[in-house]
NUKE-418371 format. One record per residue (C-alpha): residue in one letter; chain; x, y, z. Coordinates in pm, 1 decimal. Each point is the difference from the previous one (the first is absolute). Last residue first. Example, Ala and Ser with C-alpha at 12.3 -4.5 7.8 and 13.67 -1.06 7.14 Angstrom:
BEGIN
<site S,A,<1367.0,-106.0,714.0>>
<site A,A,<-137.0,-344.0,66.0>>
# end
This chain:
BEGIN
<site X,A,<5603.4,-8795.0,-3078.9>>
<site X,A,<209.0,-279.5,-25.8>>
<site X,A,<-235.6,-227.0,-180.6>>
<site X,A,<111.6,-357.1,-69.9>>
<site X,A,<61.8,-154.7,-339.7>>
<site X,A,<-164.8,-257.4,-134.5>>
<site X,A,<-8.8,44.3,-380.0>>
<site X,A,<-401.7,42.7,46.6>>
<site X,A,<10.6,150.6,331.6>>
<site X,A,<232.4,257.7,-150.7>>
<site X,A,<-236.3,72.0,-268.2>>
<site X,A,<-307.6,14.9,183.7>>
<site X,A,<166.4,269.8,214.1>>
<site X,A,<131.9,192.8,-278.4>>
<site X,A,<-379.0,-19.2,-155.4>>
<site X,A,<-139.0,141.1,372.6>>
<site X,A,<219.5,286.7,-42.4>>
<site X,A,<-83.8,74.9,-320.2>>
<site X,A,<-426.7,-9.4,109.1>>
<site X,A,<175.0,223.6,310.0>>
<site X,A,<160.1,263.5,-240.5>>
<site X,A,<-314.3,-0.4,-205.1>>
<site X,A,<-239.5,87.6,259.3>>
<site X,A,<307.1,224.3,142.2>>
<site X,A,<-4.4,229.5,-293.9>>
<site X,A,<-389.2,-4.7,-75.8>>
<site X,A,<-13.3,95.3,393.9>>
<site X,A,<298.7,285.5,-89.6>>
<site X,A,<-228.5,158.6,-290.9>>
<site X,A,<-306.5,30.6,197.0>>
<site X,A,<171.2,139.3,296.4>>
<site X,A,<170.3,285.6,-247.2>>
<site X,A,<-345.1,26.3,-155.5>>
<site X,A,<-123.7,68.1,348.9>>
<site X,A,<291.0,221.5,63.8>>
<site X,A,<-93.0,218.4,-322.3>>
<site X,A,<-359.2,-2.4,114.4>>
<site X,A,<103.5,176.5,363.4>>
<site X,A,<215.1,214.2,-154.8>>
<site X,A,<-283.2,140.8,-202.6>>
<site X,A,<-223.2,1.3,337.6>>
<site X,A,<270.1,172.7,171.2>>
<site X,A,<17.4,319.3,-272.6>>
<site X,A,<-346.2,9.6,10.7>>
<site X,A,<-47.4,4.1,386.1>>
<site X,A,<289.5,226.0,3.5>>
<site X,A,<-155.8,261.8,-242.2>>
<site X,A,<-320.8,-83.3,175.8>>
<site X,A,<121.3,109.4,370.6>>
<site X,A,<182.3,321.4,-130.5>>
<site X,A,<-332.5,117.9,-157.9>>
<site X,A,<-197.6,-87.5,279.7>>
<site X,A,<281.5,212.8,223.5>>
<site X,A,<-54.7,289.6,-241.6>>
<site X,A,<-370.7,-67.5,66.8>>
<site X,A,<36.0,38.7,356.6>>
<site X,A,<239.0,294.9,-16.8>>
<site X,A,<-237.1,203.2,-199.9>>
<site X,A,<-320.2,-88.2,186.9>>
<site X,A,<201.0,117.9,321.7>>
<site X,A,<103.6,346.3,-145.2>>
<site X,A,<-395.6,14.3,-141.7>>
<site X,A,<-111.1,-62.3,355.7>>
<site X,A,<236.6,228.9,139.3>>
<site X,A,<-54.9,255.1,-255.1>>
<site X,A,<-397.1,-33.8,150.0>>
<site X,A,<80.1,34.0,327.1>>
<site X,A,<230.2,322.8,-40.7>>
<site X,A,<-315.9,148.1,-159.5>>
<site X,A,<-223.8,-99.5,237.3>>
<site X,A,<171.8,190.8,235.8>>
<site X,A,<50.2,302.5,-160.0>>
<site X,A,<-373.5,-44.8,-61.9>>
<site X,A,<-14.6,-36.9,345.7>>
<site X,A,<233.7,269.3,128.2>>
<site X,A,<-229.2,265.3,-235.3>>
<site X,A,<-317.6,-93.6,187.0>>
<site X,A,<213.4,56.9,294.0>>
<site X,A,<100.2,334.8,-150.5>>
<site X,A,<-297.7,108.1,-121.3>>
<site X,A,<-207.2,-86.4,354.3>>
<site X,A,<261.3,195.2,188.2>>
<site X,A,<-21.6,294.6,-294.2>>
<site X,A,<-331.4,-25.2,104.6>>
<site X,A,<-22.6,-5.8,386.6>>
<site X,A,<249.8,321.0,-47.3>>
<site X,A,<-224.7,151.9,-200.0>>
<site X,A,<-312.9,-26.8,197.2>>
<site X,A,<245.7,126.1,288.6>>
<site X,A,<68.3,306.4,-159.3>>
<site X,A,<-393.5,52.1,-137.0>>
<site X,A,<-130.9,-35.5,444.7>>
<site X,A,<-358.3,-81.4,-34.3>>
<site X,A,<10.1,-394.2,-111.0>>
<site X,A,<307.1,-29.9,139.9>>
<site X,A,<-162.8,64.0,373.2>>
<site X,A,<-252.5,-236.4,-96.4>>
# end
């Protein structure tokens, strides 16, 4: 009431109100860039996380070929292996290994 009659202090309540009105806009201003500042970070760690999830899964299929390859190897090594074996049983000679 007493703002309501005296002009100086109807001012001063409203530059008080400006300014806080003015703090939250500063406010959610700062918020917002935040947000946006975190957004950016998060997809620039997505980014970093599929780059290396490609770049893994491509090594990944190479290795599996690699595995592929060296069971074909040792299928054949051991089908070899098993012939030499045959063949010293046959001429009767005794296995050292």
């Amino acid at each position: 009431m007493f703002a309501k009659n005296n002009a100086f202090m109807k001012e001063a309540v409203e530059s008080l109100y400006q300014m806080k009105e003015d703090e939250d806009i500063r406010q959610r201003c700062l918020e917002r860039k935040d947000y946006y500042r975190t957004q950016a970070d998060y997809q620039k760690a997505i980014d970093v996380l599929t780059t290396e999830n490609a770049r893994l899964s491509k090594e990944n299929k190479g290795l599996s070929r690699k595995v592929e390859t060296l069971s074909t190897v040792n299928e054949s090594l051991m089908i070899e292996l098993e012939h030499a074996r045959r063949l010293l049983a046959q001429n009767g000679i005794k296995e050292s290994i």
